[in-house]
C-alpha positions, -999 to 999 in steps of 0.1 A, spaced: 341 117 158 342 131 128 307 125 113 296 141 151 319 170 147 335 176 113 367 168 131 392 141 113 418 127 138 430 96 130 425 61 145 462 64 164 459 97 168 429 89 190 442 59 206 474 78 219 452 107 232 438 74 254 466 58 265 488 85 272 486 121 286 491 143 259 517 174 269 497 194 244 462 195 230 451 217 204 418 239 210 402 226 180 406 189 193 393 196 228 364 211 208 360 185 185 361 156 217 336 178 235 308 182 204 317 142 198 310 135 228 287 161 244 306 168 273 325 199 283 367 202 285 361 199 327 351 168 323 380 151 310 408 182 314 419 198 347 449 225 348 471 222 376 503 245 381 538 231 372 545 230 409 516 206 414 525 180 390 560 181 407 545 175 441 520 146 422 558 133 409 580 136 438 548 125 469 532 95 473 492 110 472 491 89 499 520 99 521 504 133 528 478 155 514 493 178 488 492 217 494 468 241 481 477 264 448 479 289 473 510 271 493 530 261 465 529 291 447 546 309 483 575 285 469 576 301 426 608 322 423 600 358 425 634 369 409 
């Protein structure tokens, strides 16, 4: 990666980024993965709300068809 991109990350680094989802990402590494890779964030990244990764937590995917953005933001406190 980093003869591709300039970008050092180390080998376990790397390996974590694999094995784990990362609960933050730094824009340079996103970039760096991208040019390495020649792909684009949306290819390996998508941003849900915190209320979807609740419903993703608390419902089986296959117990019902999750809500729309839409839906479960009718459900964010508006206080």
């Amino acid at each position: 990666m980093r003869y591709k991109s300039g970008y050092k990350i180390s080998l376990q680094a790397l390996t974590k980024l694999l094995d784990e989802t990362p609960k933050q990402l730094k824009i340079e590494t996103m970039q760096a993965i991208c040019t390495a890779f020649n792909c684009k964030l949306s290819d390996f990244c998508e941003v849900v709300s915190d209320l979807e990764l609740i419903w993703d937590q608390v419902i089986p995917s296959s117990a019902v068809k999750r809500p729309s953005t839409d839906d479960l933001n009718q459900f964010k406190n508006t206080d």
